[in-house]
C-alpha positions as CSV (number, residue, x, y, z in Angstrom):
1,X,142.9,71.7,135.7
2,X,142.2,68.2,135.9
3,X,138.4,66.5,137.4
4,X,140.7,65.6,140.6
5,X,142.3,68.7,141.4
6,X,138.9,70.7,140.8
7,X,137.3,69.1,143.5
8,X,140.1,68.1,146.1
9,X,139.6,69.4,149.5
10,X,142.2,71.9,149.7
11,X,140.2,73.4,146.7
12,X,136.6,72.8,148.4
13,X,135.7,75.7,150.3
14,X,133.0,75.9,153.0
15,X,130.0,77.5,151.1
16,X,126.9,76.4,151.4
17,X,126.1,74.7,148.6
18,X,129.0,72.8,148.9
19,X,127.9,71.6,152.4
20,X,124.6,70.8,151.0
21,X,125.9,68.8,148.3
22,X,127.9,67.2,151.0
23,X,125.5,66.4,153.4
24,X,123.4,65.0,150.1
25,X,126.0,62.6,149.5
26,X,126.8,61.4,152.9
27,X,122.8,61.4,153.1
28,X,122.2,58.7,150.3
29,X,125.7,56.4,151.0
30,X,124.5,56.0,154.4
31,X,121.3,54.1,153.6
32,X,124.1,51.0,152.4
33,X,126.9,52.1,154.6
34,X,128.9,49.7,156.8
35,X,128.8,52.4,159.4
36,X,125.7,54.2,158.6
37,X,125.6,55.6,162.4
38,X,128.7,57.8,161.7
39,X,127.3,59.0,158.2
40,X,123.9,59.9,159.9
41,X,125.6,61.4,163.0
42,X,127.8,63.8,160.5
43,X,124.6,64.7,158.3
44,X,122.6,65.7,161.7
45,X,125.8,67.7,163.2
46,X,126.3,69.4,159.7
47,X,122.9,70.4,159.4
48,X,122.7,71.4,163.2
49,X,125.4,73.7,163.0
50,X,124.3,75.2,159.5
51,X,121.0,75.6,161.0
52,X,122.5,77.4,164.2
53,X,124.5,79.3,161.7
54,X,121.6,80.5,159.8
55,X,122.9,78.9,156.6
56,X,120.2,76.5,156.9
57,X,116.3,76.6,158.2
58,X,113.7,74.4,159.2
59,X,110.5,74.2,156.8
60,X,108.3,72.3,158.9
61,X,107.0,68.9,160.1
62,X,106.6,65.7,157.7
63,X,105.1,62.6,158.6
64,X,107.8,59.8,158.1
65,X,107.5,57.9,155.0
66,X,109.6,54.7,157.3
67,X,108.0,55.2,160.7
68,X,110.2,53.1,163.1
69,X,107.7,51.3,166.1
70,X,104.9,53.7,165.8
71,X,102.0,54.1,163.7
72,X,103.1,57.5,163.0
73,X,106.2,59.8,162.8
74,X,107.0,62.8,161.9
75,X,110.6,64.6,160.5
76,X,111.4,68.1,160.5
77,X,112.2,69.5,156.9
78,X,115.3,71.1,156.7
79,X,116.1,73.6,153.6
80,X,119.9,74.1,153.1
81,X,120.2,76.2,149.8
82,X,119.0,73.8,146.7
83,X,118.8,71.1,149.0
84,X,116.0,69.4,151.7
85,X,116.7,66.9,154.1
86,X,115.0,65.1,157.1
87,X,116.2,65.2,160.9
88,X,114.8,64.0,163.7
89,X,112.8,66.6,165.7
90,X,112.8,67.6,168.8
91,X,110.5,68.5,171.5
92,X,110.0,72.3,171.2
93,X,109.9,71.6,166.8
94,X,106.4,70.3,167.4
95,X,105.4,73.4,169.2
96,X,107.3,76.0,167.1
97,X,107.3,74.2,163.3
98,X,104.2,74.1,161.1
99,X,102.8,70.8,160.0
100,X,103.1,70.2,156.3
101,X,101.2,66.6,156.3
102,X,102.4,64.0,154.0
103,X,106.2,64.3,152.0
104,X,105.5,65.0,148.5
105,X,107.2,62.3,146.6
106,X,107.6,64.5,143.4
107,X,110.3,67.2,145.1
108,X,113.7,66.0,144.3
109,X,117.4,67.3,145.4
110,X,119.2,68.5,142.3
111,X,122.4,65.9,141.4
112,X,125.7,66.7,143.3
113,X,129.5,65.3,141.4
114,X,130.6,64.7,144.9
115,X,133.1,61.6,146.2
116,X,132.1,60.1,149.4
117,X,135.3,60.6,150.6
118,X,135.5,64.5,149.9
119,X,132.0,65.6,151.1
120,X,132.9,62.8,154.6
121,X,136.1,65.0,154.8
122,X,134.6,68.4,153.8
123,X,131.3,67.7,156.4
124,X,134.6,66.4,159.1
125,X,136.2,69.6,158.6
126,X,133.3,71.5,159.3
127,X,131.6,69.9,161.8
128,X,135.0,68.4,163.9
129,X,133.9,64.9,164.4
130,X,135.7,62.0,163.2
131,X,135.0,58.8,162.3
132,X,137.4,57.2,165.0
133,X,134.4,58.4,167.8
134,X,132.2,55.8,165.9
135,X,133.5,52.6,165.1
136,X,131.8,50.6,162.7
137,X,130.0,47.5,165.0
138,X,131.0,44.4,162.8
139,X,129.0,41.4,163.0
140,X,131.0,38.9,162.0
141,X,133.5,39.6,165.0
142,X,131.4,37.8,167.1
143,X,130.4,35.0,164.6
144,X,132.5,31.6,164.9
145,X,134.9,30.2,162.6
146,X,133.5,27.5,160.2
147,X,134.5,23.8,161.3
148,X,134.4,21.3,158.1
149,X,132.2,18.6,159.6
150,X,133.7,15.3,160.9
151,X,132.9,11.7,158.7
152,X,133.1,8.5,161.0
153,X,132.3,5.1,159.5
154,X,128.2,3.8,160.2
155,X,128.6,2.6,163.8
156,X,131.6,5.0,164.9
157,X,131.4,7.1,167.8
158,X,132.2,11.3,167.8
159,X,134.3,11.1,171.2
C-alpha cells in the first residue's frame, strides 16, 4: 500500500488520535491560513464535541502567552490523547477549572504525517461544518485597480 492510500479518508477512521492529530494540523496551518476563522472554528467544534464525548478533557486554566486587549488572559488546556491544545474559556471554566499559572514552554505535541486537506476533511466529517459557512474575507476585493499614472508636458493641464 502506497503513502496515499494509507492515509486517504476513506481509510482514516474516527479514533482519537487521529482527531488529535487532526485538530494539530488544522491548529498550526491556521496561524498563516487565508481563512484562519474557519480553521479555528473546526479546531474549537472538534474539540467541543470530543470533549462532550469524553474523548477529550479539560486540564485547567493557562494564562495566554498572546493576550489580545488586556493585560491578562487566560486559555483552558485541553488534553486530547497525546495531544494539548488551547480554547477559549468560558464563564463557568473559571469557577470549575484549576489554575495552572504560566504555559510551560518546554511541553511539546508529538509530530503528526497529516495533509491539511485530510485532517480539514476528517475534522468536517466529524464535526459537520463546512467551509462554505465561512467564506474567506478577501481584502483585495475591495482594493482598486492600479491606474498607470498620466504624463502631460510642463505647463499642461489634467482636465
Amino acid at each position: 500500500m502506497n503513502h496515499d492510500q494509507k492515509n486517504s479518508p476513506t481509510n482514516l477512521s474516527l479514533t482519537i488520535d487521529n482527531l488529535a492529530q487532526a485538530v494539530f494540523i488544522v491548529n498550526r496551518h491556521a496561524k498563516t491560513a487565508t481563512n484562519p476563522k474557519f480553521l479555528y472554528k473546526l479546531k474549537q467544534e472538534s474539540l467541543k464535541k470530543l470533549i462532550d464525548e469524553g474523548k477529550a478533557r479539560k486540564i485547567g486554566l493557562h494564562f495566554s502567552s498572546n493576550p489580545r486587549n488586556s493585560q491578562q488572559q487566560s486559555d483552558v488546556l485541553v488534553e486530547c490523547g497525546r495531544y494539548t491544545f488551547h480554547i477559549p474559556p468560558s464563564k463557568s471554566d473559571f469557577h470549575v477549572l484549576p489554575h495552572l499559572g504560566k504555559l510551560d514552554e518546554s511541553i511539546r505535541n508529538p509530530k503528526a504525517v497529516l495533509s491539511l486537506k485530510l485532517a480539514k476533511s476528517l475534522l468536517q466529517s466529524y464535526t459537520g461544518i463546512s467551509e462554505h459557512e465561512y467564506p474567506s474575507s478577501n481584502p483585495r476585493k475591495n482594493q482598486r485597480t492600479y491606474q498607470k499614472p498620466i504624463f502631460k508636458k510642463l505647463g499642461e493641464r489634467y482636465n
